[in-house]
Phi, psi and omega in degrees: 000146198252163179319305198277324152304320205285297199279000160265358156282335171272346166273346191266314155355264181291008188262330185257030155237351152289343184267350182290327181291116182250152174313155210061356168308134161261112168247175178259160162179167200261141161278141110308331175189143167255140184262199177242028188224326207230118144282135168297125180214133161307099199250015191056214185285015171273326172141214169285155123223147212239148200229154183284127179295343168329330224270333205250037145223160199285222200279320192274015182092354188291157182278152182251326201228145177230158177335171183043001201248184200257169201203142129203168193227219171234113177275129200253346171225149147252337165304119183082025170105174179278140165224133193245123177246124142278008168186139213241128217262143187305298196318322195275314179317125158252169193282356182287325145350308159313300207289320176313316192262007172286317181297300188318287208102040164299162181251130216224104176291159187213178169226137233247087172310285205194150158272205198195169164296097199069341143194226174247173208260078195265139168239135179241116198083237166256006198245141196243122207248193190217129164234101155352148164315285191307335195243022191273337217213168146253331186286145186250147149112021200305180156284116194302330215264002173253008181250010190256122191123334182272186205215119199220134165274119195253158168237129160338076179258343138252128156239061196248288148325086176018066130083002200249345177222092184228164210222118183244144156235100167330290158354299077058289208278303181291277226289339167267016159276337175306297213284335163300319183259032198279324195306342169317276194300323195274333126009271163329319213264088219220156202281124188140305183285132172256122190259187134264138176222184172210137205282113177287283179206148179257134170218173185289336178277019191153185146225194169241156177223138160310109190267021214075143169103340182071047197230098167246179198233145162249087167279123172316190169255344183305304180234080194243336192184140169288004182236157217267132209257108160309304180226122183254025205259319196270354161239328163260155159227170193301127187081028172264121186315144195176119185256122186236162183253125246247116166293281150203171220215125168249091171302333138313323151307314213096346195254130185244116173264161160227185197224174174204346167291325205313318160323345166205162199308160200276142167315292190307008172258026199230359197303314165318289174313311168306323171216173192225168173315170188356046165276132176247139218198165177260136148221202196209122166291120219250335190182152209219119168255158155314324185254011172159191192216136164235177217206123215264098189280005200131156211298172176085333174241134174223144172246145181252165144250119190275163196278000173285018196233017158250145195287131193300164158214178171319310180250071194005308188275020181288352176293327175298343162296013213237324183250061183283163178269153191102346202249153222241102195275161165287141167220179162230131163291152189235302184234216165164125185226080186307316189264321152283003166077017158248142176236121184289117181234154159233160178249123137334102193294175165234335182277166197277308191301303183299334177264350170301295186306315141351279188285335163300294220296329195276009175267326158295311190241025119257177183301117190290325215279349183261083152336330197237026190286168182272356162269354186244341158297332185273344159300309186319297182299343184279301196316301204303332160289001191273158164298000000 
């Protein structure tokens, strides 16, 4: 037998064990070779088969794959050699398609229509499926209204009257990309490292964010910033795009904390430069305690003024009225502690009488002669305001 008999026999082969493969089938197979439309893929003594290079790139248009490495798919023709999808592109779906890729489990593009009563309005192909609220995301509370328009790959998980009532999920589709990249990402994920994330939920104490991989994170609402976040629903929201920085990692646990302040410079290290004993300045009351109020010099710095440092009156507490939070006082430095992160403030009265009364009390009981006592800065600053 001759060379040229020996390799048309082994091509006649692989043709009638290619032809045993039916459609919807999922096989595996190696690239062999990328074109600049159609990939080659190695099926073993099933033969050959060509795949759209479309199929094997991501959102940003980059190849996900290279010669040699394995794929698997969906045989979507046998007619003219094998042909192969990892996912059936909307526009290309027929309903026989559909019901194929419902068995297989192919992966099926749609366009997220409108929403509906429990969830949305997908159209696939020519054919109009239903996705549950819950299963358009992995991320939970998005706004609905931002999944409407878009072009999403979804998997069939109902098919039933042809195709006139199918149930679809997107959802499916993530978590088992998740679960294929977690050993990746958690790799990555090391005290130190600044990742990209995506805000997973929001809750009052933080959030969580998704690090890839189904792999979350807790950023506290303690470090979403240095200045202190009431609601943090007010700095993040669900499905938001994010980068954090990896704290620390309890393996045992489970547990990964992250930061986001961390990510841009700490105030306090410039507090020094920035401000001096008896600098009188504008700030904002961020919150009222029993012993004093504190006051917000820029995000990240808070100051206290304690409360022996408001003018007496009949009734000890009338001073918080003066300092409700949100409202934005006059203040004097009193003191600055760089390395514990405190700053001494006193607020400044604005009615004239609290300040006569004020300068009174501190001209009786305190010492003229201690320069450097907390009456004789608040004199100074009382003085400085006169005409």
């Amino acid at each position: 037998m001759t060379d040229s008999t020996d390799d048309f026999a082994a091509m006649f082969e692989a043709s009638l064990k290619a032809r045993r493969i039916e459609q919807g089938q999922t096989i595996q197979g190696t690239i062999v070779a990328i074109g600049p439309e159609v990939a080659f893929v190695d099926v073993g003594g099933k033969g050959e088969a060509t795949i759209d290079v479309g199929e094997l790139k991501d959102a940003d248009g980059q190849l996900e794959v290279a010669v040699g490495e394995r794929i698997e798919a969906v045989v979507v023709s046998t007619a003219g050699g094998l042909t192969l999808s990892r996912k059936l592109a909307r526009g290309a779906a027929t309903a026989r398609q559909l019901e194929e890729a419902f068995h297989s489990g192919l992966p099926v593009e749609g366009r997220v229509e409108q929403t509906v009563k429990g969830g949305y309005e997908i159209r696939l192909a020519g054919m109009r499926g239903f996705c549950p609220f819950s299963h358009i995301d992995i991320a939970r509370g998005t706004d609905p209204s931002t999944h409407v328009g878009k072009v999403y790959t979804f998997r069939i998980t109902e098919y039933k009257e042809h195709g006139r009532n199918l149930v679809v999920s997107r959802r499916a589709l993530l978590e088992h990309e998740q679960r294929a990249q977690s050993d990746e990402v958690r790799r990555s994920i090391i005290p130190g490292a600044t990742l990209p994330g995506r805000v997973a939920s929001v809750r009052d104490f933080g959030a969580f964010v998704d690090l890839g991989g189904g792999v979350q994170g807790l950023l506290h609402v303690s470090e979403m910033a240095w200045s202190r976040v009431a609601n943090p629903s007010e700095v993040l929201q669900p499905g938001q795009e994010i980068t954090v920085k990896v704290l620390s990692v309890d393996k045992a646990k489970e547990k990964i904390s992250l930061g986001l302040k961390q990510l841009t410079d700490d105030p306090w290290s410039r507090v020094r430069t920035t401000y001096e004993v008896g600098q009188a300045l504008t700030g904002r009351v961020t919150r009222v305690a029993e012993f004093g109020a504190f006051v917000e010099l820029e995000p990240g710095v808070e100051a206290l003024a304690h409360a022996s440092t408001f003018a007496q009156t009949r009734r000890p507490q009338d001073w918080k009225a003066d300092v409700r939070p949100g409202r934005n006082v006059r203040v004097t430095i009193l003191t600055i502690d760089g390395e514990k992160k405190r700053v001494g403030v006193a607020v400044v009265p604005d009615d004239a009488n609290d300040a006569a009364e004020y300068r009174e009390r501190i001209e009786s009981d305190a010492p003229a002669e201690n320069l450097g006592s907390l009456a004789e800065k608040l004199r100074g600053a009382l003085k400085s305001r006169e005409p």
